[in-house]
GUTIMAR-592194 format. One record per residue (C-alpha): residue number from 1; residue in three letters; chain; z, x, y. Coordinates in Angstrom, 1 decimal, always signed. Layout:
GUTIMAR-592194
{NUM "ALA" "A" {Z X Y}}
...
//
This chain:
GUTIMAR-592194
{1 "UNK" "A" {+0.0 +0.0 +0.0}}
{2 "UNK" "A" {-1.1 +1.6 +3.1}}
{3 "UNK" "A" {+1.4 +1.5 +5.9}}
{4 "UNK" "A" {+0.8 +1.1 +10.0}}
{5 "UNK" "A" {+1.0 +4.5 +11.8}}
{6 "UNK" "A" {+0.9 +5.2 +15.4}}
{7 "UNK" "A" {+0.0 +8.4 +16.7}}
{8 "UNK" "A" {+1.6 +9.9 +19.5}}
{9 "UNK" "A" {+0.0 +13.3 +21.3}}
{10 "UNK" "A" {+1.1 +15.1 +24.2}}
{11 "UNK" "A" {+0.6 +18.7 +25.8}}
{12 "UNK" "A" {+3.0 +20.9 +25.3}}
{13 "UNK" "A" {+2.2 +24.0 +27.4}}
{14 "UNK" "A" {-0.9 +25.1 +26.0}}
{15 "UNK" "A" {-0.3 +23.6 +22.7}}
{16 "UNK" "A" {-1.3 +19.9 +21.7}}
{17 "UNK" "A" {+1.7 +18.1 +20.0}}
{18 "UNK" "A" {+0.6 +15.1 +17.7}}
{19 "UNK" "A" {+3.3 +12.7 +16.3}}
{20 "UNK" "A" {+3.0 +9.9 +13.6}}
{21 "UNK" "A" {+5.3 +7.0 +13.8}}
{22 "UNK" "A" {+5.4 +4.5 +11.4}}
{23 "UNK" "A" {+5.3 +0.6 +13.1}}
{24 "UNK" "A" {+8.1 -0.4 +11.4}}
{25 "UNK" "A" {+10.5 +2.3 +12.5}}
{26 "UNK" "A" {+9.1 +2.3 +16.2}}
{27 "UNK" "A" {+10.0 -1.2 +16.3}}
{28 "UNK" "A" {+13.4 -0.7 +15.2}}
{29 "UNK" "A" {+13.9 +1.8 +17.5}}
{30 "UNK" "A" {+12.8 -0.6 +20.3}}
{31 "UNK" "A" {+14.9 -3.6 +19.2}}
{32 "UNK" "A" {+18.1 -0.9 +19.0}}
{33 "UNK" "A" {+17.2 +0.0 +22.2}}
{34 "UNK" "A" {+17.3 -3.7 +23.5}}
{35 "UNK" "A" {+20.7 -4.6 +21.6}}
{36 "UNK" "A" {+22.6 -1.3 +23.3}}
{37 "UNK" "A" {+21.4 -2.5 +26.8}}
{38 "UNK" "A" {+22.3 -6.3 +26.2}}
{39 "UNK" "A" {+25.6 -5.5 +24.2}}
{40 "UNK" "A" {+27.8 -5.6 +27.3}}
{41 "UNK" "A" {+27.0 -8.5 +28.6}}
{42 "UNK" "A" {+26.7 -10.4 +25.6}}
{43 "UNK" "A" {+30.4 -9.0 +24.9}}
{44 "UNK" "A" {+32.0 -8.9 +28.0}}
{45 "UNK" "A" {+33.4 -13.0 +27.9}}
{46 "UNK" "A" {+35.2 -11.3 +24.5}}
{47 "UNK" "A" {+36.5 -7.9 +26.4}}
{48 "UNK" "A" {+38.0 -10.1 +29.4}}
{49 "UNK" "A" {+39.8 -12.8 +27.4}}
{50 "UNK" "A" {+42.1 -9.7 +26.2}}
{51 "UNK" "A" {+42.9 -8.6 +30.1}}
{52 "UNK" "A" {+43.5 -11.9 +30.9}}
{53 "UNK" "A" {+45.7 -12.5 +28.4}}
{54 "UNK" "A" {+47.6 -9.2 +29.0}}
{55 "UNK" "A" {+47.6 -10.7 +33.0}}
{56 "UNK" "A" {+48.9 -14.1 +32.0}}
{57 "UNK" "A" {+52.0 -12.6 +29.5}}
{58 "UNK" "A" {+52.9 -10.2 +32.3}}
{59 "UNK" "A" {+53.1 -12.9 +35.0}}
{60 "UNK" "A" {+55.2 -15.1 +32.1}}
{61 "UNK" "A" {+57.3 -12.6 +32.1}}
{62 "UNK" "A" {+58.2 -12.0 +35.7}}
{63 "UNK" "A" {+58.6 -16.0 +36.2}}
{64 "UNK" "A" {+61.5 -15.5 +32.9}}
{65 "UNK" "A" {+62.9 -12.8 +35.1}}
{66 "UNK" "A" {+62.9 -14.6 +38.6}}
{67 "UNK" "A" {+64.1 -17.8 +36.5}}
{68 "UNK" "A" {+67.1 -15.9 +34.8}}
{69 "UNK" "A" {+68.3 -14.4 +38.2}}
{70 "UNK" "A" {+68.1 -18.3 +39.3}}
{71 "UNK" "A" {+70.5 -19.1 +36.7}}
{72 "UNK" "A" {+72.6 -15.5 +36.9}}
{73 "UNK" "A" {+73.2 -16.8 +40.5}}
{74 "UNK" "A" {+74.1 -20.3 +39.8}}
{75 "UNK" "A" {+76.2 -18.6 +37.2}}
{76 "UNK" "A" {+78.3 -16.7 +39.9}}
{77 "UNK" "A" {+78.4 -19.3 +42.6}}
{78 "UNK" "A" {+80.2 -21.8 +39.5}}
{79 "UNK" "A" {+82.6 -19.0 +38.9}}
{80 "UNK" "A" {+83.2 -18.9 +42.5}}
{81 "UNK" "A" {+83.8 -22.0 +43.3}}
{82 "UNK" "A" {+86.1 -22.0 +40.1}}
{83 "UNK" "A" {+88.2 -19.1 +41.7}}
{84 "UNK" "A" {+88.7 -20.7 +45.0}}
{85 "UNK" "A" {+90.0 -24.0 +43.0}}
{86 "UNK" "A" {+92.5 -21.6 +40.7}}
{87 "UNK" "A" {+93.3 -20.3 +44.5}}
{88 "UNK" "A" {+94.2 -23.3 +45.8}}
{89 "UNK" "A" {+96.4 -24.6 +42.5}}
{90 "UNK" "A" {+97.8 -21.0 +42.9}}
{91 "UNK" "A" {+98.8 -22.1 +46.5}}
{92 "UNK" "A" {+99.7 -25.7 +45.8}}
{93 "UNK" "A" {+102.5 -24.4 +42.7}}
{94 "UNK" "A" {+104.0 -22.2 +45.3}}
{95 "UNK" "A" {+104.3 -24.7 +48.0}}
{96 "UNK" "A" {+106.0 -27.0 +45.3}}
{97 "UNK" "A" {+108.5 -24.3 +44.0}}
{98 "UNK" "A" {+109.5 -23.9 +48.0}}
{99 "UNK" "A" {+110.5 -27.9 +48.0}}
{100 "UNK" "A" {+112.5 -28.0 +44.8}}
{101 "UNK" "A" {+114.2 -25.2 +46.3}}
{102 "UNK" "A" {+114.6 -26.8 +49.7}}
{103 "UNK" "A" {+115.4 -30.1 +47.9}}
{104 "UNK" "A" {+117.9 -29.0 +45.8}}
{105 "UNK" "A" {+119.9 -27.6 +49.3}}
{106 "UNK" "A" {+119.7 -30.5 +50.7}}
{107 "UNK" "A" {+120.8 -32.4 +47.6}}
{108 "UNK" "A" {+123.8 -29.9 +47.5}}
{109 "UNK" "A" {+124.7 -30.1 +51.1}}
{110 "UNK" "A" {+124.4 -33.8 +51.6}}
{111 "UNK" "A" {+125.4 -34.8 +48.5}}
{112 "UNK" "A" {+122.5 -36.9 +47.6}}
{113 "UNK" "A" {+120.5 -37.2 +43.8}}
{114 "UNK" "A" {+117.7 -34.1 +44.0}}
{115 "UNK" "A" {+115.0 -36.4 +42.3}}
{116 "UNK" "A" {+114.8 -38.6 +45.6}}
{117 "UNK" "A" {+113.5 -35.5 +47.5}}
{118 "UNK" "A" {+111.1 -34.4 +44.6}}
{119 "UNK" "A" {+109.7 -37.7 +44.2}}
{120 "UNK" "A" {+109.3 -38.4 +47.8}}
{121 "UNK" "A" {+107.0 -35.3 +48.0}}
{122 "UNK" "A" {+105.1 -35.2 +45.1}}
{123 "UNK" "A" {+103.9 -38.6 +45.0}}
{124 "UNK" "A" {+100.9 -37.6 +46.5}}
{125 "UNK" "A" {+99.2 -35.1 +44.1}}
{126 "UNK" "A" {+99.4 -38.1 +41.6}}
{127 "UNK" "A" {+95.5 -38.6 +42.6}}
{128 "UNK" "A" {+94.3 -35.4 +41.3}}
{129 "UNK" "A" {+92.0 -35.3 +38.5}}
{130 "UNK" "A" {+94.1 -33.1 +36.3}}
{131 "UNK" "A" {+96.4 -33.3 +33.8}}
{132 "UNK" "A" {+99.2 -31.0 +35.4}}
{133 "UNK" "A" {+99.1 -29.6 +39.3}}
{134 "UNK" "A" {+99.5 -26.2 +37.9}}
{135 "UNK" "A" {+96.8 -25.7 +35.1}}
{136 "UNK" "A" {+94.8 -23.2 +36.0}}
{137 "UNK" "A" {+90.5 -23.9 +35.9}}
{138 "UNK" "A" {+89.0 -21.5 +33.0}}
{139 "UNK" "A" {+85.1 -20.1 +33.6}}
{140 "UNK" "A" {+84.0 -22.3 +30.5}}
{141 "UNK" "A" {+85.0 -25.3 +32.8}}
{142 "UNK" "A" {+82.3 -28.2 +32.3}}
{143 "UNK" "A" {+82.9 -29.5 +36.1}}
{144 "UNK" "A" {+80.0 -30.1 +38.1}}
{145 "UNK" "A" {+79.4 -27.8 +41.3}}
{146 "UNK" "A" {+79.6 -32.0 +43.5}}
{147 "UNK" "A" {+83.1 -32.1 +41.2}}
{148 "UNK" "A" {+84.2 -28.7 +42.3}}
{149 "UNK" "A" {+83.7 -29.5 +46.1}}
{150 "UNK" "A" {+85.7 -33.1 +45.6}}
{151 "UNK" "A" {+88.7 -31.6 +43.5}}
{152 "UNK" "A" {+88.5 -28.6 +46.9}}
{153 "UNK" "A" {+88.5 -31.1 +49.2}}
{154 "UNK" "A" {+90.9 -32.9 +47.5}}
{155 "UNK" "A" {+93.4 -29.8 +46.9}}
{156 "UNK" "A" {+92.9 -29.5 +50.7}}
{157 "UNK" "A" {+94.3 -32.7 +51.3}}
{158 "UNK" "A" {+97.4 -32.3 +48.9}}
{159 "UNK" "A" {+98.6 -29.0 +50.1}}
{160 "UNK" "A" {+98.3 -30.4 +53.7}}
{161 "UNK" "A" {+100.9 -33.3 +52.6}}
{162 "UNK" "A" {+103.1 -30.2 +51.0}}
{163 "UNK" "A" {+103.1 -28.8 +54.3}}
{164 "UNK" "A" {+103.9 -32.0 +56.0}}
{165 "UNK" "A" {+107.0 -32.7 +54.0}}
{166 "UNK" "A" {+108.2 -28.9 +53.8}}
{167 "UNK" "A" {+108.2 -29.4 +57.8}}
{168 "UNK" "A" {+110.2 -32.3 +57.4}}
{169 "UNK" "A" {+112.6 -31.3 +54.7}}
{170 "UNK" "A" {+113.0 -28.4 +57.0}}
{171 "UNK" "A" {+114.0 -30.1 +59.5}}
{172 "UNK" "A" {+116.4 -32.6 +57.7}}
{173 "UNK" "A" {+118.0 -29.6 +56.6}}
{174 "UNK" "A" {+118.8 -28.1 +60.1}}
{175 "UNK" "A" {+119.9 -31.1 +61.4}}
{176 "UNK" "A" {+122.6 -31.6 +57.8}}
{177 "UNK" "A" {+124.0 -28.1 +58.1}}
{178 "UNK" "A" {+125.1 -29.3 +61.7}}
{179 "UNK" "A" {+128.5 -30.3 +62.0}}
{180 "UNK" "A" {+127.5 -32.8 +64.4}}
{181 "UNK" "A" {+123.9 -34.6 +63.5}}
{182 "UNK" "A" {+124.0 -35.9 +67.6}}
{183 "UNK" "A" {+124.6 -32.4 +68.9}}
{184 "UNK" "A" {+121.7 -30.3 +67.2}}
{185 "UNK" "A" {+119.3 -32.5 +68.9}}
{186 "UNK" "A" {+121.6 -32.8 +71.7}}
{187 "UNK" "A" {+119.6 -31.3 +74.6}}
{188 "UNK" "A" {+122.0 -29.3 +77.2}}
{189 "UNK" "A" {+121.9 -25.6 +78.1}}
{190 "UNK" "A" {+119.6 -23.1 +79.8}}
{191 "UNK" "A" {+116.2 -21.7 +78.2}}
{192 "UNK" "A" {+118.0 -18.3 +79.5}}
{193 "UNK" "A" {+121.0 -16.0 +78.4}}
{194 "UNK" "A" {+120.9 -15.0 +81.8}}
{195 "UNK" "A" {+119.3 -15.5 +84.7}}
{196 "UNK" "A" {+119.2 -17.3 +88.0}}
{197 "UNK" "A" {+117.4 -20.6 +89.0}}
{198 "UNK" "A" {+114.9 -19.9 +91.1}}
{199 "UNK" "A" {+112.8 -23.2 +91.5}}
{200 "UNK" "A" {+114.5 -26.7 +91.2}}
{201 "UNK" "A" {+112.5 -29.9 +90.1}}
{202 "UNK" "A" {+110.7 -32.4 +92.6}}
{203 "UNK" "A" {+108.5 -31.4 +95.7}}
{204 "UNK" "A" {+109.0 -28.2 +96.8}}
{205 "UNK" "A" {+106.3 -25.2 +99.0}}
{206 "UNK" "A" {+103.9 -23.9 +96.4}}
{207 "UNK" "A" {+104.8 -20.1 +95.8}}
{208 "UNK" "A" {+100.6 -19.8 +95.8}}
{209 "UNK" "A" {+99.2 -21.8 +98.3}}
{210 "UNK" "A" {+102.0 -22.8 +100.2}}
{211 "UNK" "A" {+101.7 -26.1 +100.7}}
{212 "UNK" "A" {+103.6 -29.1 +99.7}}
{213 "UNK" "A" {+103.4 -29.9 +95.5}}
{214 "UNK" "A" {+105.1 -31.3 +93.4}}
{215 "UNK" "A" {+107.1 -29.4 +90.8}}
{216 "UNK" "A" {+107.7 -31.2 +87.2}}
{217 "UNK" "A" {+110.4 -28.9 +85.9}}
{218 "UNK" "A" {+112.4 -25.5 +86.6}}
{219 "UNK" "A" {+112.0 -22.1 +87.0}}
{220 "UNK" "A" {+114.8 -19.4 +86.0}}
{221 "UNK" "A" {+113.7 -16.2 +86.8}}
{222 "UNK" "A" {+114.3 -12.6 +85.0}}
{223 "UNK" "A" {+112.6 -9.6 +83.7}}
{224 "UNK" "A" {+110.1 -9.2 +81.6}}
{225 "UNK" "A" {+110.4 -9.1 +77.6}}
{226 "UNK" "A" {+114.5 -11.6 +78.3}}
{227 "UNK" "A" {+114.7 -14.1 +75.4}}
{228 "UNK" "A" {+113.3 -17.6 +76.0}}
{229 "UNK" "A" {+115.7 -19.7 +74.2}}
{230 "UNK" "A" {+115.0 -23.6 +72.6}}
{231 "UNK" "A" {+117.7 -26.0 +74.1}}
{232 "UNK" "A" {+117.7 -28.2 +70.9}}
{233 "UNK" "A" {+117.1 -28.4 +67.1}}
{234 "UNK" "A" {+113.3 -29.8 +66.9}}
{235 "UNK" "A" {+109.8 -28.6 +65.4}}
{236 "UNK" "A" {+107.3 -26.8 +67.7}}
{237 "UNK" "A" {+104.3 -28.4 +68.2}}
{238 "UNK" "A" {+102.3 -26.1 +70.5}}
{239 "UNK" "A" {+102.2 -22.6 +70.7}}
{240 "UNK" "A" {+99.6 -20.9 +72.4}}
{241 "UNK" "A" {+98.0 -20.5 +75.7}}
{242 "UNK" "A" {+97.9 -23.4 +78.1}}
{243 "UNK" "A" {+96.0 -24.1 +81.6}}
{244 "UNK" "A" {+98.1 -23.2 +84.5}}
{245 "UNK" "A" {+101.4 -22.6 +82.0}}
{246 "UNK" "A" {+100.3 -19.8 +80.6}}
{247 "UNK" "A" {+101.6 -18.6 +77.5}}
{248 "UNK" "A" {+103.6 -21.7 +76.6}}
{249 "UNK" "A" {+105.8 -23.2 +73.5}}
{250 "UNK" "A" {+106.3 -26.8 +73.5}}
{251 "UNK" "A" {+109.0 -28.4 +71.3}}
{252 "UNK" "A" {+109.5 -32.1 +69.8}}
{253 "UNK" "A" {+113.3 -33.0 +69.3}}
{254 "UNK" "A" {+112.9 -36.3 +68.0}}
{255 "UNK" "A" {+114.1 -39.9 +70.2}}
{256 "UNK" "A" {+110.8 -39.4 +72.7}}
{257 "UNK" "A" {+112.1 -35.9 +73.8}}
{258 "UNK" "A" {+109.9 -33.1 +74.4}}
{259 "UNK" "A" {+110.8 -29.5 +75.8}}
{260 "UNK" "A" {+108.3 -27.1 +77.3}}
{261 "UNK" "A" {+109.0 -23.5 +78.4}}
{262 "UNK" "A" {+105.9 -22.0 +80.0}}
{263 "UNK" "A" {+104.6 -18.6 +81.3}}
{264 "UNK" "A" {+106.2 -16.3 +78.5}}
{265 "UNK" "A" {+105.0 -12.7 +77.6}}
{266 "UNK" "A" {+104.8 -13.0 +73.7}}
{267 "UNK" "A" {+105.4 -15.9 +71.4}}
{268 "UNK" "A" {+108.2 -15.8 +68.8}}
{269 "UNK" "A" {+107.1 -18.9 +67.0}}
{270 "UNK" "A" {+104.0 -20.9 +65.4}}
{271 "UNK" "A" {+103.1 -24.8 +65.6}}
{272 "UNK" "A" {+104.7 -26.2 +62.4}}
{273 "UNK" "A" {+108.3 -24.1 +62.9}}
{274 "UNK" "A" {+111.4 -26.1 +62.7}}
{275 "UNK" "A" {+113.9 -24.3 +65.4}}
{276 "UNK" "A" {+117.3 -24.9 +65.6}}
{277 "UNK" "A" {+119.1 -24.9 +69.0}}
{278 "UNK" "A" {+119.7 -21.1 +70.8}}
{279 "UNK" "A" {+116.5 -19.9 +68.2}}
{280 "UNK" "A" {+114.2 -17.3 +70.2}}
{281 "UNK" "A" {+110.8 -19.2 +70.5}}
{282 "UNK" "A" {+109.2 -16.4 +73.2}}
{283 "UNK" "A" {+110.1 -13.1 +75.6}}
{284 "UNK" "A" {+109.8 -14.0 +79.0}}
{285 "UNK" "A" {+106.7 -13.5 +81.2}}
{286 "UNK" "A" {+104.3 -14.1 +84.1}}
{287 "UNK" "A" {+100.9 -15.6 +82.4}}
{288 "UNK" "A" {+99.1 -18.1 +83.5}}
{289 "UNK" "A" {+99.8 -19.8 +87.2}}
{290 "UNK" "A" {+102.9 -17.3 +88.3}}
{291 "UNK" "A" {+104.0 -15.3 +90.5}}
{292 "UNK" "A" {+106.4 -13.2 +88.3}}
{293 "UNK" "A" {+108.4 -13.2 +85.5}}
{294 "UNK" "A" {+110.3 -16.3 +84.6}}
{295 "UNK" "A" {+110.3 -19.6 +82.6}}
{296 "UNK" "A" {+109.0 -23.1 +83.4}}
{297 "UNK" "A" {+111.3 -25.0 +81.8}}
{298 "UNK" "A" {+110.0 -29.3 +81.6}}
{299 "UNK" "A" {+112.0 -32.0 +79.4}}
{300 "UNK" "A" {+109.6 -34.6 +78.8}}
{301 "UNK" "A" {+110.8 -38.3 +77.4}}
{302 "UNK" "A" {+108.0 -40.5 +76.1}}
{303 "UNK" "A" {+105.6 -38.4 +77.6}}
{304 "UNK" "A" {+106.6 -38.0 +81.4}}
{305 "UNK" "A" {+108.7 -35.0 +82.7}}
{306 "UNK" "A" {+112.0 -36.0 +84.1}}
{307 "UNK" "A" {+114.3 -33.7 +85.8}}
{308 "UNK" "A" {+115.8 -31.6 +83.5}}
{309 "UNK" "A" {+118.9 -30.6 +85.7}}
{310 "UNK" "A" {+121.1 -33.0 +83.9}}
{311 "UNK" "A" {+120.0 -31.8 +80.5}}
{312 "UNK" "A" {+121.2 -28.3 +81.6}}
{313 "UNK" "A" {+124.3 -29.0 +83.0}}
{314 "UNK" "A" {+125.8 -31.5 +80.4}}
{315 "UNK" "A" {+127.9 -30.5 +77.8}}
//
């Protein structure tokens, strides 16, 4: 069987080169020649898929990553919240070992039955979601973060009552251990050890401008850094600086009676105090509207200063 050639010549140099190629294999030469040039392309939708799916796993796993941070954080804020609430239970077991303390004075001194005072003063923390006031809030705690704010808020609310009635138990006590209930709250006496009046009550020639003014209490006058010294058992219910008196303590001794003593150099006490009468509230000074140092001493009843002359001089 005689096969197809093809014959192929070319110079080389000087020298005629003739080649024989048989059909057949130039044809499959040809058709290899096509399927190396079209292999890419025809390939390439099978090359990408891998890259993208190499893209697509490495972006899964950098939305896990940013996802589990999410929940690392959430995490932490529950636990955080969780602390502040074993805080506040922290806070709210203290404040109640002070009453049964305070309590069980009181009972002794006035000779009453100590589960009136507890009962009286715990009765308010019977709201609270928990089975004691004192168990502490593990991390495995199945409360919702809405939950945790509540029971805060709540907590808040409790150891504000606690306060309340320590102030007041306080206060019962001071005016007990008095040999004389009337005379504790008994205002009488100078805001002064020593020191001479200096500026009565009524109108009187301002010491700034000179004119005519009205003057709603008295002044004694000293030095700078001389006690300032409450004129009756009570609890102090400003402390801090006020317009025109300075650097001022004001006192509440029950029966529509107020003291203030105003223009002092440091403070001695906070709002919430119970004082009993001759306590140190504040060093004498010259803040606010003064001329030197001295205290502006005002008894107030309902309200309104009254001349507190008689208050002084009474025994």
């Amino acid at each position: 069987m005689s096969q197809t050639k093809v014959i192929v010549s070319f110079n080389l140099g000087r020298k005629l080169v003739k080649w024989q190629l048989p059909v057949v294999g130039l044809l499959f030469g040809f058709l290899t020649l096509i399927a190396f040039l079209i292999a890419p392309w025809w390939l390439s939708p099978y090359l990408v898929k891998p890259v993208q799916f190499k893209h697509q796993i490495q972006h899964a796993i950098s939305q896990t990553q940013l996802e589990s941070e999410r929940i690392e954080a959430l995490r932490n804020n529950i636990h955080a919240q969780v602390a502040i609430v074993a805080s506040r239970i922290g806070t709210l077991q203290a404040k109640s070992s002070q009453l049964d303390l305070l309590s069980e004075q009181l009972a002794q001194v006035a000779n009453v039955d100590q589960q009136e005072f507890i009962v009286a003063t715990v009765s308010d923390a019977q709201e609270l979601p928990l089975d004691s006031a004192g168990g502490p809030l593990t991390e495995d705690s199945t409360l919702s973060t809405e939950e945790l704010v509540e029971l805060l808020v709540k907590l808040d609310h409790v150891v504000a009552n606690y306060d309340d009635k320590q102030r007041q138990l306080e206060l019962l006590s001071v005016l007990i251990q008095q040999s004389d209930v009337a005379d504790a709250s008994w205002l009488s006496g100078r805001p002064v050890r020593s020191g001479a009046l200096s500026s009565g009550f009524g109108v009187r020639k301002d010491p700034i401008t000179g004119r005519r003014a009205s003057h709603w209490g008295v002044d004694f006058a000293g030095r700078t850094g001389d006690d300032v010294l409450v004129t009756a058992a009570g609890v102090v219910t400003w402390a801090g600086y006020h317009s025109g008196y300075g650097n001022m303590v004001e006192v509440s001794h029950g029966g529509g009676y107020t003291t203030r003593y105003g223009h002092n150099d440091k403070l001695s006490v906070s709002v919430g105090n119970v004082v009993t009468k001759g306590d140190v509230i504040a060093s004498m000074g010259s803040t606010g509207r003064s001329t030197g140092p001295h205290v502006h001493y005002e008894v107030l009843k309902n309200g309104r200063q009254v001349n507190p002359s008689p208050f002084i001089f009474r025994k």
